[in-house]
N, C-alpha and C positions, 0 to 999 in steps of 0.2 A: 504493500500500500504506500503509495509514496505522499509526500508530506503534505501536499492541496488535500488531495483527497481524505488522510487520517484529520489534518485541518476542517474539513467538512464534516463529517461525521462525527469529529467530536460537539461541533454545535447541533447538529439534527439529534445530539446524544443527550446535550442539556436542555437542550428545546422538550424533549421528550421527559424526561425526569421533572421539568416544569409541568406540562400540560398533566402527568398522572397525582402528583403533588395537589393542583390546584381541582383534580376528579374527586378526592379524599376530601378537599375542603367544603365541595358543594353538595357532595351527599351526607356530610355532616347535619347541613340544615334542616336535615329529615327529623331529625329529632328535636329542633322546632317545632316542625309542622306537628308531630305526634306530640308535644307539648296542649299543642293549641286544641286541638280537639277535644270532641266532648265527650266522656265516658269512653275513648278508645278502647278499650279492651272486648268494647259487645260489640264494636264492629271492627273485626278483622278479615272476615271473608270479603265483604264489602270493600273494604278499604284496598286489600288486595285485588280485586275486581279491578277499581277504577283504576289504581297505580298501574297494574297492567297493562289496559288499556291505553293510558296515557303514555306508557312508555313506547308500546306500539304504533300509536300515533306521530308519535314526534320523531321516531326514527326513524317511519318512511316519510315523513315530510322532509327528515333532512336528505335521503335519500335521491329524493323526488330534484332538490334544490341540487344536490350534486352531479346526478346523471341522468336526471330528464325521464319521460315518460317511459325509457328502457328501465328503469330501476329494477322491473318486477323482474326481468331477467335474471338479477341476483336469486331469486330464492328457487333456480332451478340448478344452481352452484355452489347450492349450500353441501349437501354430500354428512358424510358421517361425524367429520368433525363439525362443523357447524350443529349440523343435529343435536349433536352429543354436548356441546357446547351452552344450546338453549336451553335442554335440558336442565345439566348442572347449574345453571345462571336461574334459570326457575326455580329450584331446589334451594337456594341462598337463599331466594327471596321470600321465601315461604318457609323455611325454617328460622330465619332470624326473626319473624315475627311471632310462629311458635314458641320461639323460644322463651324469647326476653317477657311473653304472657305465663309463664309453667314457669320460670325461674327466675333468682334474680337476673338484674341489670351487670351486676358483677360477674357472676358466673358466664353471661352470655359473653362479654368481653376477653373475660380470659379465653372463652373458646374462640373466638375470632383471632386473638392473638396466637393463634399455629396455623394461621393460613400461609404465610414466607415458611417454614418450614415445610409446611405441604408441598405448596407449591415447587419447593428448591428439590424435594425426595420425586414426583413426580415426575419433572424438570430434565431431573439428573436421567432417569430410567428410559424415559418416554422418546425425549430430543436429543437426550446429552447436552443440557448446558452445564459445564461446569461454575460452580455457586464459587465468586473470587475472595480471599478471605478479608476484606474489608466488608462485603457485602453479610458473610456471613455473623460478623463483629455486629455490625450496626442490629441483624435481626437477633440476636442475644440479649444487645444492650435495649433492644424495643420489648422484647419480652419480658426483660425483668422490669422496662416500664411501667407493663402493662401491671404485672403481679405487686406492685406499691401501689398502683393507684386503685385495685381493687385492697389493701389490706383495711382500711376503714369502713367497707362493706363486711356484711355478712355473706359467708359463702355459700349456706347454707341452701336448699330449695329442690325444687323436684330434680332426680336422677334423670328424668328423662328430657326433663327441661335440659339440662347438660348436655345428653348425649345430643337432641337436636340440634343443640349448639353449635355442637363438632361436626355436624351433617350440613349444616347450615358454612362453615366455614370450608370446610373441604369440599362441598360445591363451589363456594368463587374461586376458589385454587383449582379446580377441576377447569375451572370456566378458564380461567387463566392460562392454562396448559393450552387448552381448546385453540383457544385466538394466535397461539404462537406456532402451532400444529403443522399447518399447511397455509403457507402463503397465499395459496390462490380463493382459499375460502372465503367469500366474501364477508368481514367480521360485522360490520353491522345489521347485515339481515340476521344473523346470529342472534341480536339484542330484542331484533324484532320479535322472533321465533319465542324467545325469553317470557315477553310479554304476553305475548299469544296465550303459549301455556298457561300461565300465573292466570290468566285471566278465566280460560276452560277449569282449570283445575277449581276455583273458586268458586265458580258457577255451579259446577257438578257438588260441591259440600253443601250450598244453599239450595241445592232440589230442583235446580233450572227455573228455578221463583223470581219473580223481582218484586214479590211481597215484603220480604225483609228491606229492599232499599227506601220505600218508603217510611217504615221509620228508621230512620239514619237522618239524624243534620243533616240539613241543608253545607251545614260551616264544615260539617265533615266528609261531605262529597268535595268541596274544592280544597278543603287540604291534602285530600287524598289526590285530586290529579294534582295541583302544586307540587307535590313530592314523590310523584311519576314523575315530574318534568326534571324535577331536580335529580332526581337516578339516570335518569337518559341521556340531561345532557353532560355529567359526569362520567357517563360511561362513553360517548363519545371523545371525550378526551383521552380517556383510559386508553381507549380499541386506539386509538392515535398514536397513543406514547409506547403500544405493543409492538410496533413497529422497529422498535430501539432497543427495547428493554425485555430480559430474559424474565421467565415467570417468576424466580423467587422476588427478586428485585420492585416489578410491580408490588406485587399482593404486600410489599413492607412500605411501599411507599403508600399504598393506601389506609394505613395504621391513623394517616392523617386524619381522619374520618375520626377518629379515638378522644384527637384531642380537642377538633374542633367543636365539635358535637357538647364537649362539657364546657370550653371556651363561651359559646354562645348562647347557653342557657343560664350561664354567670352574669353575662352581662344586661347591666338594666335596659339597655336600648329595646330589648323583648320581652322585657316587663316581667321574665318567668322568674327571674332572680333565687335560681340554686345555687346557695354557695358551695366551693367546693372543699375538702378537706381537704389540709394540708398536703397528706398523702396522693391526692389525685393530681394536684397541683405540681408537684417534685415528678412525679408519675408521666405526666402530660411533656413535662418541661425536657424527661429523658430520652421519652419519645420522639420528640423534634431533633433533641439531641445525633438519635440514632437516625433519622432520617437525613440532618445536615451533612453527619459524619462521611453515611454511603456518597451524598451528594460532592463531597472536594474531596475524596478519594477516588473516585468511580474513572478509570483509565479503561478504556475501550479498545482490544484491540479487534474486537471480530467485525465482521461484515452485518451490515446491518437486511435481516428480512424484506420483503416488501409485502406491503399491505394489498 
């Protein structure tokens, strides 16, 4: 590789570790939105329903914006890793909300934090990426983030709450795998796909009724598509930076999610005003930590995929 060219790649490298960075920060606000709503807990099917929907909307709309009325094309190109890819991304999305309703808030975090380890064991078997050991430092030093800023929690809470936890994060490590798979897959009908499901799947728990939507808020039908839009176009960026960036590396960059999420419900501009413990606080701060760290080490020498 000569020196233009590693010159090049390594900005399309930081470009990329920005765009998946700044994916983690806006699917934070999700937990906003689940703030805001009313009684969240009795409507999860529902709530699933519409975020699906909305995710599947916005990402053939971006679709649409990108390659014109061939887009549909894409989803004759999708093939087994995409498939497989919606799948596991549907499985995320529908275990994390299992989850963190059957167990603590704590325990569902700590499961999310071995998604970079997922990912990296997957990674390693599936593609052969080799995991570089700065990268693997940084997911260390994010894990033991994670386990301080849960120690002022209780850990206590359903086992299966748990286990879905770990089903729930080794889906988007699955998903993760998926998008770096086969280049020629086309990754955002993949998102598409994602949606689809979440949305069938939801429907089929509600009896194929749209009795139950009617009583649901009105305030919790649009925070529910609000935070479809904010998962989509998150993951738009994500499916971006996949381009660049090997699986373990994403799924640790997206840790950012962790800390935003307690960031923004701290602060009074959203009126929700959780403070946070010491411990989440120190927790949160090592976690940036470990994301900065991979960030001014991270020396690239591979060729980068194409999307």
């Amino acid at each position: 590789m000569n020196i233009g060219h590693r010159s090049q790649f390594g900005s399309a490298y930081f470009s990329a570790f920005v765009l998946v960075v700044f994916s983690g920060l806006l699917w934070s606000f999700g937990v906003v939105t689940v703030r805001y709503m009313v009684d969240g807990q009795d409507y999860v099917f529902q709530y699933l329903f519409y975020r699906g929907i909305s995710i599947a909307v916005i990402l053939i709309f971006y679709l649409f914006i990108r390659e014109g009325l061939s887009f549909y094309e894409n989803f004759f190109k999708v093939g087994i890793s995409g498939f497989l890819g919606g799948i596991f991304l549907s499985t995320a999305f529908i275990g994390f909300i299992f989850s963190i309703t059957m167990t603590t808030a704590a325990v569902t975090l700590f499961m999310l934090a071995a998604m970079p380890f997922i990912a990296a064991i997957v990674g390693y078997f599936v593609l052969g990426e080799i995991l570089r050991p700065t990268t693997l430092v940084s997911m260390i030093i994010a894990f033991i983030g994670v386990c301080i800023m849960i120690l002022s929690d209780s850990i206590l809470g359903s086992a299966i709450g748990a286990l879905i936890g770990l089903i729930s994060a080794t889906g988007f490590a699955l998903y993760t795998v998926t998008i770096r798979w086969k280049p020629e897959t086309p990754k955002f009908t993949t998102v598409v796909l994602a949606g689809i499901f979440c949305t069938i799947f939801s429907f089929c728990i509600l009896g194929f009724s749209f009795e139950s939507f009617a009583l649901m808020p009105t305030r919790n039908s649009y925070l529910s598509l609000l935070h479809g839009s904010l998962v989509a176009s998150g993951l738009i960026l994500y499916n971006l930076g996949a381009k660049y960036l090997p699986s373990a590396e994403l799924a640790l960059l997206s840790l950012m999610e962790v800390v935003g999420g307690v960031l923004w419900v701290w602060m009074p501009v959203f009126g929700i005003n959780e403070v946070p413990s010491a411990t989440v606080i120190i927790g949160g701060l090592i976690i940036t930590f470990a994301v900065l760290l991979h960030g001014f080490g991270a020396r690239r020498k591979r060729e980068p995929v194409t999307l």
